[in-house]
VEXTIFI-761428 format. One record per residue: residue in one letter; x, y, z of N, C-alpha, C in turn. Coordinates in steps of 0.001 Angstrom, whole numbers, padded with zeros to 6 digits, always signed. Layout:
N
AXYZXYZXYZ ...
end
This chain:
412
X+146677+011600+059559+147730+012336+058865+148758+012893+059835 X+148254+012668+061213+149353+013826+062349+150386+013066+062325 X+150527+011487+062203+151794+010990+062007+152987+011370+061164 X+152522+012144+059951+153877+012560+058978+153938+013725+058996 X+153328+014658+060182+153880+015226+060580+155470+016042+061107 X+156501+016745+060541+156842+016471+061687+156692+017650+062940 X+157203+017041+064121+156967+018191+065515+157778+019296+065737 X+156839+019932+065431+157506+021655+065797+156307+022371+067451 X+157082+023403+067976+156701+024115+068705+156169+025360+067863 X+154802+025114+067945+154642+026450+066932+154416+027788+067834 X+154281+027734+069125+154002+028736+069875+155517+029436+070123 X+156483+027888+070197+157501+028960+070487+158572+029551+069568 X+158070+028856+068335+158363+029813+066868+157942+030986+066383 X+156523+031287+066777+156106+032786+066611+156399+033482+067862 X+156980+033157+068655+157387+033999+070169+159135+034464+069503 X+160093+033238+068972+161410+033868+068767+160867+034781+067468 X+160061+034572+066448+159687+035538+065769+159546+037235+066128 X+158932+037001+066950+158544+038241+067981+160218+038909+068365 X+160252+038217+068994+161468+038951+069737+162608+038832+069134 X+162642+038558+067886+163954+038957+066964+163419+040387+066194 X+162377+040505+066438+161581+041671+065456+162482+043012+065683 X+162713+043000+066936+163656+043984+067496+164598+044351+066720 X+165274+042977+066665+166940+043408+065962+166791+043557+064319 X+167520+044889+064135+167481+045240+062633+168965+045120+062381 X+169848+046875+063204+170978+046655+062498+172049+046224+063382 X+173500+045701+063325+174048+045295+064367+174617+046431+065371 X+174122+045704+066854+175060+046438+067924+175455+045530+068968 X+176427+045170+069281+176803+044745+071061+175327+044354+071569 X+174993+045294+071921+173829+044909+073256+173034+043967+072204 X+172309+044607+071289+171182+044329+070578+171503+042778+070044 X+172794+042467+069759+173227+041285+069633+173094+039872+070252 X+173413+041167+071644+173411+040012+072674+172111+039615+073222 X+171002+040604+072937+169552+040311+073411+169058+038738+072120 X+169605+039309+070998+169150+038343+069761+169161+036993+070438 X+170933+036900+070724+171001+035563+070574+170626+034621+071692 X+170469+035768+073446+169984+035160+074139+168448+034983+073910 X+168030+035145+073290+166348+034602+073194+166805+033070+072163 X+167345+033225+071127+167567+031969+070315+168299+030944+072108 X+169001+031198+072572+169522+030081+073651+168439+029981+074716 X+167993+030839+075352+166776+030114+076099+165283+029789+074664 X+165028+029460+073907+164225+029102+072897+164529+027763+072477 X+166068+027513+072444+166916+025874+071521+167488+025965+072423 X+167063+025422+073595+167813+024779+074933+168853+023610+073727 X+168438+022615+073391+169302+021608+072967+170366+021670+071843 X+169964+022715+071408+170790+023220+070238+172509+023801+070849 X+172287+024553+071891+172986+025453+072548+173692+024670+073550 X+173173+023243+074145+174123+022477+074902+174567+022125+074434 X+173963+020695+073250+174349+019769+072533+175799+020031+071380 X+175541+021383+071350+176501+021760+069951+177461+022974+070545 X+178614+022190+070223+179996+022705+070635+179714+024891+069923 X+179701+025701+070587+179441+026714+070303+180938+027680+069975 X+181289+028272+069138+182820+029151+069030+182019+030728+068821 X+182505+031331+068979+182157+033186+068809+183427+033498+068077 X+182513+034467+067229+183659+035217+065864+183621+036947+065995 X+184116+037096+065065+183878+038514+065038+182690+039273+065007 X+182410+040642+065952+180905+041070+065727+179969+039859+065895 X+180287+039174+067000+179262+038520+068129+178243+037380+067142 X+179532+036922+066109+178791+035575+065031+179205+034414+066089 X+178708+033606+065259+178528+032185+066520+178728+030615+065359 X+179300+030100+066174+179215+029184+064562+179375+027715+065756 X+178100+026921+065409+177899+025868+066086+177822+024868+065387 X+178822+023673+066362+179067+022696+064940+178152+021086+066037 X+178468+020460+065290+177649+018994+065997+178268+017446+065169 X+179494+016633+065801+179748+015797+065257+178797+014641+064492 X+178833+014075+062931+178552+013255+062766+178685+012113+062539 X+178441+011641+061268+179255+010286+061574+179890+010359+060207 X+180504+011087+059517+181551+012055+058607+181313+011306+057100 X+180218+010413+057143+179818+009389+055814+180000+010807+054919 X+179787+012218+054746+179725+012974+053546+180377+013870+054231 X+180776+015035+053363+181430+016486+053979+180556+017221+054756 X+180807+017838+055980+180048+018758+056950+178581+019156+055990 X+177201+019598+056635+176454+020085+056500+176638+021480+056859 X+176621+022790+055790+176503+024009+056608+175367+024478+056165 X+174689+025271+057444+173673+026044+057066+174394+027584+057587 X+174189+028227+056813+174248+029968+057000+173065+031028+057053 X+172857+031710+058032+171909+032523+057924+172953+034247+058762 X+172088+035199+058394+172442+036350+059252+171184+036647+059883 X+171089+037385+061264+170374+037580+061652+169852+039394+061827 X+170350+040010+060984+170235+041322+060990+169043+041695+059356 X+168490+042857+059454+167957+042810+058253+167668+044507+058274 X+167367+044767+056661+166752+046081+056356+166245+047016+056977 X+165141+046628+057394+163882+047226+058154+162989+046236+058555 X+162820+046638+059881+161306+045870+060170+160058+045382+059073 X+159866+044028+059154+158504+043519+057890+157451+044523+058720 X+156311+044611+057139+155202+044912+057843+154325+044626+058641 X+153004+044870+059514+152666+043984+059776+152003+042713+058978 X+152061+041427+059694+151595+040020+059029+152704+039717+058051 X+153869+040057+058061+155052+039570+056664+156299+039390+058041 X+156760+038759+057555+158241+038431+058244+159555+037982+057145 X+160762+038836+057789+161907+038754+056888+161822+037541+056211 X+162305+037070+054854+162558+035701+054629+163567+034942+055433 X+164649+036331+055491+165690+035091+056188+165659+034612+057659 X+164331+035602+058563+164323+035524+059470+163448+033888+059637 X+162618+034003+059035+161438+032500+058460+161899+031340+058017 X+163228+031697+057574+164571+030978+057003+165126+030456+058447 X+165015+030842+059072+166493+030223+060524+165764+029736+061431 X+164453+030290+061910+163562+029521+062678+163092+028340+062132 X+162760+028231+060753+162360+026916+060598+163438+025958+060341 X+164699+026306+060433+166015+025526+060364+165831+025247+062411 X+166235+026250+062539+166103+025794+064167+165038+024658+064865 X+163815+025250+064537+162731+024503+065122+163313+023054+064167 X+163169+022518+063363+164141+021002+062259+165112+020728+064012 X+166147+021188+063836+167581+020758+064286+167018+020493+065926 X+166667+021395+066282+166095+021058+067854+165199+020011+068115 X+164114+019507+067362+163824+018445+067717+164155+017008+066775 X+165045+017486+066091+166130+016011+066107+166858+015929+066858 X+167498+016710+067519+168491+016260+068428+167757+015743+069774 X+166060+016056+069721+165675+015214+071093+165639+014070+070597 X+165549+013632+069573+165022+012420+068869+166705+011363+068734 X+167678+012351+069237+168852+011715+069078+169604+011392+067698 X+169377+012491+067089+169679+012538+065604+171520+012532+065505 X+171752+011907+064515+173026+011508+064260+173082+012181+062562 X+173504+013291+062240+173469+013426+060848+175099+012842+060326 X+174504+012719+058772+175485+011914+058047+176890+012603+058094 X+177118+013714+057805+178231+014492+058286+178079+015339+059389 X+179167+016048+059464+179339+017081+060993+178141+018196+060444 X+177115+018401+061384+176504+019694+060994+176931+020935+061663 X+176748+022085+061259+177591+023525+061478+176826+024272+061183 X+176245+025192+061968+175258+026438+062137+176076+027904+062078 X+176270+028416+060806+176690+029576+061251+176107+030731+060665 X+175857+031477+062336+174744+032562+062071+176084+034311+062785 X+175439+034511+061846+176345+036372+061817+175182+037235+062326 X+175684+038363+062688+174585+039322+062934+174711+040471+062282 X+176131+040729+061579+176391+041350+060314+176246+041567+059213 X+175383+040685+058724+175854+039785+057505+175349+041239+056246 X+174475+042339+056503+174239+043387+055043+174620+044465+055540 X+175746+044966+056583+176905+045181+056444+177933+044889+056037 X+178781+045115+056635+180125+044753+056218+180763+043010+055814 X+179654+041991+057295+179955+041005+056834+180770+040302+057741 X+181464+041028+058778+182500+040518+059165+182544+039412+059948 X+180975+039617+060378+180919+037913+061043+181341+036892+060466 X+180399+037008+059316+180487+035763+058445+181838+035185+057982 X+182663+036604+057225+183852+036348+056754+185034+035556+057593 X+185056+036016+059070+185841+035693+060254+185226+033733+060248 X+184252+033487+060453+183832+031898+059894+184223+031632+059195 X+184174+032371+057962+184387+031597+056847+185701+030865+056526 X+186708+032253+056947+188254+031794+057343+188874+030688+058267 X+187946+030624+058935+188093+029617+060335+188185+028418+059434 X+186718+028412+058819+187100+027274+058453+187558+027035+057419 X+187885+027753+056268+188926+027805+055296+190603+027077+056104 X+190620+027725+057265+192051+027477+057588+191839+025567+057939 X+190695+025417+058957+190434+024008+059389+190549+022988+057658 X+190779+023662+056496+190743+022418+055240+188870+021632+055167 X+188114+023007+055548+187005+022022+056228+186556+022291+054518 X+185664+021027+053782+184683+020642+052784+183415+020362+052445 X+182886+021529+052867+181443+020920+052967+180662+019952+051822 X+179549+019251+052413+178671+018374+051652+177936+019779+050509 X+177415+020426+051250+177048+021876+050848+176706+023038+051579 X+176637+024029+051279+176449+025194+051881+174944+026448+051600 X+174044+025952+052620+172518+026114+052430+172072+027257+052810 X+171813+028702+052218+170923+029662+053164+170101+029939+052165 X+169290+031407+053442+167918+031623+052241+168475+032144+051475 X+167769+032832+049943+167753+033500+049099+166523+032825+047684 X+166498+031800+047414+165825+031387+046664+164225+030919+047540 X+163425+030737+046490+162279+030882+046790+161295+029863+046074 X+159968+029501+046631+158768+028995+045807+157850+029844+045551 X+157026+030171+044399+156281+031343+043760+155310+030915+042837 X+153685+031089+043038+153336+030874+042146+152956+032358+041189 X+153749+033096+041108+153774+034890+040597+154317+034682+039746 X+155657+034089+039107+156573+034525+038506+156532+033559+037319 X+156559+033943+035602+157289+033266+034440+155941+032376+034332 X+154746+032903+034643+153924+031679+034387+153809+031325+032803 X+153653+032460+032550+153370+031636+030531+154564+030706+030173 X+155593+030876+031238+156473+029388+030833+156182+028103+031631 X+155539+028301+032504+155411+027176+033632+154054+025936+032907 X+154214+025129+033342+152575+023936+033353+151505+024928+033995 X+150135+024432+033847+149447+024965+034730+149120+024907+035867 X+149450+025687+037256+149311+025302+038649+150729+024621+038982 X+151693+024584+038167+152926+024475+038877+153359+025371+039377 X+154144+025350+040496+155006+025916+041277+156269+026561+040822 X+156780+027524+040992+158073+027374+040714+158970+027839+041471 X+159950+027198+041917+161344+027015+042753+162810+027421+042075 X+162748+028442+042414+163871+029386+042240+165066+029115+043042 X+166172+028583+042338+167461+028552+043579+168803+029394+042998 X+168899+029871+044343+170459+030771+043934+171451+029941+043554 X+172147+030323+042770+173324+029458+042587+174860+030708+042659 X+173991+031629+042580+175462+032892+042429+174547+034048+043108 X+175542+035036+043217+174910+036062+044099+175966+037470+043528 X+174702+038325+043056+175562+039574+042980+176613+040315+044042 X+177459+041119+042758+178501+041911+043807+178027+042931+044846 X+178315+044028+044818+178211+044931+046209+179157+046141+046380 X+179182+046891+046581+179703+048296+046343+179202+049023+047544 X+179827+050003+048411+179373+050825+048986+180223+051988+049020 X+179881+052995+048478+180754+054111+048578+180286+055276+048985 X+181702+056035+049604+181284+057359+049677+181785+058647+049922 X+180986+059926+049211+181916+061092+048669+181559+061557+049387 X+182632+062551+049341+182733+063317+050833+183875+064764+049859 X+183515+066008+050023+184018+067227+050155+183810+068304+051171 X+185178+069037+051345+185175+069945+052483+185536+071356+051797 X+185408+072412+052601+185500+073634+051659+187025+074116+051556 X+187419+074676+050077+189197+075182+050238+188764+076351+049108 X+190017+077029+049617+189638+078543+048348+189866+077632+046899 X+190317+076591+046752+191181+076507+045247+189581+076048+044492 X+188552+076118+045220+187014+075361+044812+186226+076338+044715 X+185552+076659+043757+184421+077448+043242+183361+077464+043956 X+183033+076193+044029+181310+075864+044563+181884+075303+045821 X+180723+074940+046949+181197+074645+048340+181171+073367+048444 X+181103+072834+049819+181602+071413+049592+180045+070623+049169 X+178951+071265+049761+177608+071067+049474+177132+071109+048041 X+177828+071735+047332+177204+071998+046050+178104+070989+045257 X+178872+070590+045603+180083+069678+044826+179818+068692+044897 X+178982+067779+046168+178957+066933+046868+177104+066464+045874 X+176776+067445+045768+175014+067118+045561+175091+066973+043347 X+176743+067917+042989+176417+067599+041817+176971+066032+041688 X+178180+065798+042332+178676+064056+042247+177477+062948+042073 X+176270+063585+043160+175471+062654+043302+174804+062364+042408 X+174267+063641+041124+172912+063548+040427+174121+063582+038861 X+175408+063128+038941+175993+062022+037981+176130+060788+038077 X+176162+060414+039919+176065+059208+040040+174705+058529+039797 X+173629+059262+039541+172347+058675+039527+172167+058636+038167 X+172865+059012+037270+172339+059286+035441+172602+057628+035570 X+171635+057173+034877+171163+055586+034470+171639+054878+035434 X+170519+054901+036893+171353+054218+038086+170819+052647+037690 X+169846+052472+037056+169492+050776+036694+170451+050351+035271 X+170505+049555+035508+171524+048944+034146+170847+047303+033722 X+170288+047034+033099+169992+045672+032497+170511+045051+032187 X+170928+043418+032219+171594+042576+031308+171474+041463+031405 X+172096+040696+030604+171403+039107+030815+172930+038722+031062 X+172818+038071+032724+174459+037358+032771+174023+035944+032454 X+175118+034677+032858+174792+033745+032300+174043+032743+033464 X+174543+033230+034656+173029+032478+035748+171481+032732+034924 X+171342+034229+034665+170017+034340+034792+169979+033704+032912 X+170775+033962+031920+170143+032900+030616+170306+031456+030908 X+170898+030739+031928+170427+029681+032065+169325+029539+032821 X+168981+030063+033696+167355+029722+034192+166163+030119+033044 X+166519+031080+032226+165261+031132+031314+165488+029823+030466 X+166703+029441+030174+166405+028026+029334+166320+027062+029871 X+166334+026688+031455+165623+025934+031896+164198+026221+031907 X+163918+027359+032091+162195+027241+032337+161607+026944+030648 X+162498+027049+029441+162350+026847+028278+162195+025729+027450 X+162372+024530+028981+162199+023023+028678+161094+022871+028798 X+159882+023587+029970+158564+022793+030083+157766+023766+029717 X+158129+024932+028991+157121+026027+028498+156369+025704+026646 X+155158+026449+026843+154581+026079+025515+155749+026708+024497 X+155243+026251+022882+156106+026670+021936+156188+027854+021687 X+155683+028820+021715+156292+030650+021597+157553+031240+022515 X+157005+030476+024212+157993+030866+024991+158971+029741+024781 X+158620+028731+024726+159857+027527+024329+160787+028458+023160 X+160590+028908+022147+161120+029184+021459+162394+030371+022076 X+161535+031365+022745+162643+032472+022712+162956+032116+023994 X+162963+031637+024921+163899+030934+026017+164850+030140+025847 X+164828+029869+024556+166113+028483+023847+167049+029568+023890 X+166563+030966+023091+167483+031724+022603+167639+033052+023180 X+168125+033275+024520+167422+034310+025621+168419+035233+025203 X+169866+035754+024635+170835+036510+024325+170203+037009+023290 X+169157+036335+022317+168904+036900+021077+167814+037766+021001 X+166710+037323+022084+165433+037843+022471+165497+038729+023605 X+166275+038664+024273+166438+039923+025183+166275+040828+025542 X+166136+041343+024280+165662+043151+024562+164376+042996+024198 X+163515+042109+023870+162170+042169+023832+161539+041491+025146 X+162233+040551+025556+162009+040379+027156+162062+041674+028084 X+163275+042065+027169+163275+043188+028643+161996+044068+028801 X+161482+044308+027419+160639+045714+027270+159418+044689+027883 X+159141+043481+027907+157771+043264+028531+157720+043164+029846 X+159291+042909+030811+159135+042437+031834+159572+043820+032798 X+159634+045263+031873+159822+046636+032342+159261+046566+034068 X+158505+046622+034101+157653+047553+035238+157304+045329+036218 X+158708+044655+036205+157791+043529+036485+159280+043037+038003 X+158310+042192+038771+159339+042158+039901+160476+041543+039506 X+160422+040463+038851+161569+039961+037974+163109+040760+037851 X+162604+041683+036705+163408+042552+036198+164404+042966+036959 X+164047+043654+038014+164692+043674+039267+165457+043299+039699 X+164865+041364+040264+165502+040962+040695+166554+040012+040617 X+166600+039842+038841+167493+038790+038218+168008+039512+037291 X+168009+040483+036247+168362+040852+035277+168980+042436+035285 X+168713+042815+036952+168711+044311+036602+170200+044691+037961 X+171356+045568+037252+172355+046110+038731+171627+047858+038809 X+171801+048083+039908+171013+049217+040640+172376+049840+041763 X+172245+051180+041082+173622+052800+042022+171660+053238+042728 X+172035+052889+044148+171402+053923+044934+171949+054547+046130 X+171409+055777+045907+171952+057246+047352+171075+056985+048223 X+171755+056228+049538+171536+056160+050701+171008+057412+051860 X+172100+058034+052084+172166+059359+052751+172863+060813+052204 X+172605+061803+052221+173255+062987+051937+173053+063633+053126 X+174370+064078+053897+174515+065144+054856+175417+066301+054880 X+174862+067671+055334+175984+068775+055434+175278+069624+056189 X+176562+070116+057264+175773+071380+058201+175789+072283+058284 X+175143+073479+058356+176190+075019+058162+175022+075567+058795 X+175298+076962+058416+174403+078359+059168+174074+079492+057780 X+173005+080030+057970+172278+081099+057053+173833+081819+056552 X+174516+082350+057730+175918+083056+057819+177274+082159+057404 X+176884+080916+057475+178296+080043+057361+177834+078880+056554 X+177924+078817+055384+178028+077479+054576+178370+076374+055092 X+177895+074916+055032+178840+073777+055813+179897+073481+055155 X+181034+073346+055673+181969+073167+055986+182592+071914+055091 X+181653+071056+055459+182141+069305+055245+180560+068743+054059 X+180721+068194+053585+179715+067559+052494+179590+065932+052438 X+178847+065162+052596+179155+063328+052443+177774+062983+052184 X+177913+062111+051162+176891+061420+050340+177411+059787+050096 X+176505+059052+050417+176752+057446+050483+175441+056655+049481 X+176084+055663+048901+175667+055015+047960+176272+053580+047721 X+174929+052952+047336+175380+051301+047141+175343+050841+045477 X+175732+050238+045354+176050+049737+043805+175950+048255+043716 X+175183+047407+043240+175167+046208+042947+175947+045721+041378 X+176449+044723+041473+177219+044068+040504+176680+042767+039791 X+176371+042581+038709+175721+041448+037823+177605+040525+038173 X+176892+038925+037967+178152+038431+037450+178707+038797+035803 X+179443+038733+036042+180816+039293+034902+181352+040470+034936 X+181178+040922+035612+181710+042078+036299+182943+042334+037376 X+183503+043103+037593+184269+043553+039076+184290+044595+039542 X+184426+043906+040734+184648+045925+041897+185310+046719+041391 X+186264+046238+041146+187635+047276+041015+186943+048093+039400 X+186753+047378+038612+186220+047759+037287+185205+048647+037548 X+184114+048552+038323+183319+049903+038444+183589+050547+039204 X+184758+050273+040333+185163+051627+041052+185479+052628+040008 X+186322+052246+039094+187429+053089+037829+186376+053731+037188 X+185461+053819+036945+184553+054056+036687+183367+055241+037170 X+183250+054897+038543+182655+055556+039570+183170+056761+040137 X+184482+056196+040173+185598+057915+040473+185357+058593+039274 X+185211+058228+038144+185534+059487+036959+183974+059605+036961 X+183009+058973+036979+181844+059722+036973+181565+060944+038431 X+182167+060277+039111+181951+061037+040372+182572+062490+040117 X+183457+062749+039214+183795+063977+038873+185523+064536+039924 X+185899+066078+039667+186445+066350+040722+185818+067499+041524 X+186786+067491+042414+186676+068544+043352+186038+068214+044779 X+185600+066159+044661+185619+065500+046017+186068+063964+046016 X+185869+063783+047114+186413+062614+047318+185721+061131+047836 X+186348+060163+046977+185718+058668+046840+186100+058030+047209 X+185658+057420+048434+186250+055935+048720+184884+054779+048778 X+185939+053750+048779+184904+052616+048706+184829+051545+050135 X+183964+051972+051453+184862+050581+052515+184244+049091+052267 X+183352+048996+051770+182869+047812+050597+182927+047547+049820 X+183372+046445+049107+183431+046417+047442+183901+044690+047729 X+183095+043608+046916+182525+042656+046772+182110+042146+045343 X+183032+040904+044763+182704+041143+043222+181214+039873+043282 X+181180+039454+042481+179741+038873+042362+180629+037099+042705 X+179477+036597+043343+180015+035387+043455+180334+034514+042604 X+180979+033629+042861+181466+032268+041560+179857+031558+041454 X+179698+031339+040487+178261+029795+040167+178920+028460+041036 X+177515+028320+041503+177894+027131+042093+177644+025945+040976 X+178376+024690+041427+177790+023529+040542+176288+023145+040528 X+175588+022811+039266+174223+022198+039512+174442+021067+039273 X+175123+019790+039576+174922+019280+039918+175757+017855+041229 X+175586+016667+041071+176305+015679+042373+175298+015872+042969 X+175901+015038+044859+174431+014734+045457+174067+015835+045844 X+174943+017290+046676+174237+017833+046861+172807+018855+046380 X+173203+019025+044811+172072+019428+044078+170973+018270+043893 X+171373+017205+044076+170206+016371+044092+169463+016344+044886 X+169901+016364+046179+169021+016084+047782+168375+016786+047604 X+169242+018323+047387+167995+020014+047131+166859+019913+046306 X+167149+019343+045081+165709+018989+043979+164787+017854+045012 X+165906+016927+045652+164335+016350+045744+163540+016523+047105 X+163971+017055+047802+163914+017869+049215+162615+019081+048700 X+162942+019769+047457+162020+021049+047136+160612+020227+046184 X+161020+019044+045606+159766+018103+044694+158903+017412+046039 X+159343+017211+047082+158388+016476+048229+157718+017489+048876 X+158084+018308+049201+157231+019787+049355+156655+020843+048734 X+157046+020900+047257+156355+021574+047038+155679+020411+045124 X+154544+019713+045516+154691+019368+044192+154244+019778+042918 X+154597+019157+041889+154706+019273+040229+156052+020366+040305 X+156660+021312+041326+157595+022173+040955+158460+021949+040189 X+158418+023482+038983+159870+023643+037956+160473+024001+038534 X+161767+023729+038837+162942+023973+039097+163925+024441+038392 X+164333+025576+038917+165333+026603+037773+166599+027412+038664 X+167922+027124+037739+168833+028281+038904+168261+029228+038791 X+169013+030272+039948+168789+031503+039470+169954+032576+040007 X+169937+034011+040064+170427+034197+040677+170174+035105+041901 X+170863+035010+043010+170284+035330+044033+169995+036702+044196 X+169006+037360+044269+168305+038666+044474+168659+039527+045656 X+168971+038773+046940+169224+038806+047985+170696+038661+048757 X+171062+039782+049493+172429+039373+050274+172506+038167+051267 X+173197+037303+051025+173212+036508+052085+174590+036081+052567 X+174478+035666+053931+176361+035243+054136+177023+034258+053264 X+176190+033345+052501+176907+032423+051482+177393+032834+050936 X+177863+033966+050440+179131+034944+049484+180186+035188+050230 X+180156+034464+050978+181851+034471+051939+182257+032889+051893 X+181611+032233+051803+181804+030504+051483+182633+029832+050309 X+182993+030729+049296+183197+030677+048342+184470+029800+048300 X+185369+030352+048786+186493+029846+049162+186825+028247+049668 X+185397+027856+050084+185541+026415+050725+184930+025211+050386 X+183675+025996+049081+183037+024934+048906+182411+025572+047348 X+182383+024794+046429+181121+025229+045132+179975+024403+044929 X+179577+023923+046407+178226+023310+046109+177326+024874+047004 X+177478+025710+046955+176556+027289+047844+175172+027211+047173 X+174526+026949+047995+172774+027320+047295+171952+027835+048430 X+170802+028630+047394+170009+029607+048307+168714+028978+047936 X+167842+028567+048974+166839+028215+049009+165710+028335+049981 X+164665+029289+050382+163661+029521+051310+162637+028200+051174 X+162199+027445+052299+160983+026875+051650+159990+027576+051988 X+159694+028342+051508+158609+029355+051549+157821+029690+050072 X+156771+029842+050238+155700+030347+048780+155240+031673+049374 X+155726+032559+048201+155927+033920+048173+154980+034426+046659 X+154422+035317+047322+153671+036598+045920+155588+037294+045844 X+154647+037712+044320+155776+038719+044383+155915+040079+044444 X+155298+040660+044839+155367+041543+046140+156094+041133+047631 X+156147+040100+048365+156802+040122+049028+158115+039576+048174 X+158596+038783+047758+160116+038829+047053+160585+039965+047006 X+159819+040895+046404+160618+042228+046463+160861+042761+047391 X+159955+042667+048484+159999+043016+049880+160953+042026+050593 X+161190+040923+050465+162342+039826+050772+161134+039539+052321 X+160197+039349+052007+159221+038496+053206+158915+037766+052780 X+157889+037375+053732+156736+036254+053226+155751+035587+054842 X+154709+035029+054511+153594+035025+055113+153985+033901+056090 X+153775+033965+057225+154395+032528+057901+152669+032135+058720 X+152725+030725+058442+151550+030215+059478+152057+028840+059720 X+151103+027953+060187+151462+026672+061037+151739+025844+059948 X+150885+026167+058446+151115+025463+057402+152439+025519+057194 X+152636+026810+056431+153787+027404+055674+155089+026541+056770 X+155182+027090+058174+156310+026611+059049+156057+025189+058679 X+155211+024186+058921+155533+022865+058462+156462+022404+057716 X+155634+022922+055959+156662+022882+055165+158120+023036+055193 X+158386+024262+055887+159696+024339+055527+160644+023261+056587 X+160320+023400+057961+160602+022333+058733+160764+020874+058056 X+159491+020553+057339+160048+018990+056941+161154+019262+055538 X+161524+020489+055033+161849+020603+054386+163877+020581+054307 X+163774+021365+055816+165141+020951+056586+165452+020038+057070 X+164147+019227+057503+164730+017526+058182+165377+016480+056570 X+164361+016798+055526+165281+016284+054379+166809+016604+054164 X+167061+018041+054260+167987+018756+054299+169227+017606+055011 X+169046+017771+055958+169582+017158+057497+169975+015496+057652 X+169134+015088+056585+169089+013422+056485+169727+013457+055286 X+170642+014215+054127+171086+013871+053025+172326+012927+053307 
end
């Protein structure tokens, strides 16, 4: 069986594992430690492929092919939340190594892909972004077209929608759209023309911004994946998956307390930080409270800013330095949705396959502009507990998989 294999370094995949563990949020130095471990790790990656630097120390490496289809892009960021626990690793971090470990030993093998392939990795990317965006423009301006545009966000699970699934199937979740994004934040300082101080003004904004911070709804990514999963489910769930706008609120009430809910059906206002300083003798002065806001598609920024200011009340002040509307749907289908189905049916088999929408920030929401084939796909099998956690379990198996999973990728 070692023949269909294919060859990975697995020692020196859990070593860049290791030493990306470090980097969480972006800085200069911390940047620069990242990416020098990825260049001494993919010696061939880093000669072989013409390298450009973007904004906030992104990198976008391209590799001529032989142009039979539009460029291959893969996107990843290399920054994340918080450290996984122990034995879990980021998805997207599990996501780029097993793209790396793929690309590095094709190119010893003298790999020629069908179009130009293009690596572009940010270290920004759940900030502001600006890596990514500064790429994205680049190549917006170059007229460049990709074949498609590949990062993590979607997933394999055997946790999720089983009373719709076969028995012991898999199911393969792919992004096709990706919620909006909001970051704001109020801020009051003290003046006689104000009653209460800037602290007390500042803490009531907040606990209006929190009245019904979850909001439910069914956009139309997530009712088309329930009526896809509504093709191979028995007849009860066949039934109300045909008709997911009509059944809805009885979905919702069963899938309450379920990871799902969460992560496809549900936008979420959460308070980040609250700070203010003062003395027993001196009230503080200055007041600031920060908060993120996610956006379902059909929605806009601007529409819940208008919104957000009048809930936010007066007597402080709102700005927004983020605001991000929800991405366009990508197409399901042409070759590139095909390669992806059958790239995810050779690895993972009997899998249902369903859009979805993406749960997860990823730099493919800056792509938009250049291409509508964008899909999010981990080859990874995830509980769901880690989905929610955005990990998952990596071993020599699991890395296999996804590795032969990018050499398909790579050969479309």
């Amino acid at each position: 069986m070692s023949e269909f294999l294919a060859p990975i370094n697995y020692d020196r995949a859990r070593d860049v594992l290791r030493r990306l563990n470090a980097y969480t949020t972006y800085t200069p130095d911390a940047a620069h430690e990242a990416l020098d471990a990825l260049r001494q790790c993919y010696p061939l990656i880093f000669s072989k492929m013409e390298e450009k630097s973007f904004e906030n120390d992104a990198i976008l490496l391209e590799y001529a092919g032989a142009d039979v289809t539009g460029p291959l892009v893969f996107t990843a960021h290399l920054d994340v939340n918080r450290p996984a626990a122990m034995g879990a690793v980021p998805l997207s971090r599990a996501h780029l190594v097993a793209l790396l470990e793929a690309v590095e030993e094709l190119l010893r093998d003298g790999f020629c892909p069908v179009g130009s392939l293009m690596l572009a990795l940010s270290m920004d990317g759940l900030a502001e972004g600006r890596g990514a965006q500064s790429i994205a423009r680049y190549l917006g301006a170059r007229r460049v077209n990709p074949c498609f545009v590949l990062d993590y966000g979607g997933y394999a699970t055997m946790e999720a929608f089983r009373t719709y699934l076969p028995k012991d199937a898999p199911l393969a979740l792919i992004g096709v759209a990706e919620k909006g994004r909001i970051h704001g934040v109020v801020t009051a300082r003290s003046g006689r023309q104000y009653r209460l101080g800037p602290a007390e003004r500042v803490i009531r904004a907040g606990a209006r911004l929190t009245r019904h911070e979850k909001q439910a709804g069914l956009c139309t990514v997530s009712r088309d994946m329930l009526r896809t999963l509504g093709k191979r489910a028995p007849a009860p769930q066949r039934w109300l998956a045909k008709q997911p706008r009509l059944f809805f609120p009885l979905m919702r009430l069963w899938w309450r307390k379920r990871t799902v809910m969460n992560q496809f059906f549900v936008s979420q206002r959460q308070m980040s930080s609250l700070s203010a300083s003062g003395q027993h003798h001196a009230p503080a002065a200055e007041a600031r409270l920060e908060f993120c806001q996610t956006l379902m598609p059909g929605h806009t920024a601007d529409g819940c800013i208008r919104k957000l200011k009048v809930l936010a009340g007066t007597g402080v002040d709102v700005r927004f330095p983020v605001k991000q509307d929800p991405s366009p749907v990508s197409l399901q289908k042409g070759e590139a949705w095909d390669a992806l189905q059958t790239a995810i049916e050779i690895q993972f088999e009997r899998a249902v396959m369903a859009p979805c929408l993406c749960p997860f920030e990823t730099d493919s929401r800056f792509y938009s502009g250049i291409s509508n084939h964008i899909y999010r796909f981990s080859p990874f099998m995830v509980t769901g507990r880690e989905a929610l956690a955005e990990v998952c379990t990596v071993t020599d198996g699991t890395l296999q998989t996804a590795v032969q999973f990018f050499r398909s990728m790579l050969s479309v």
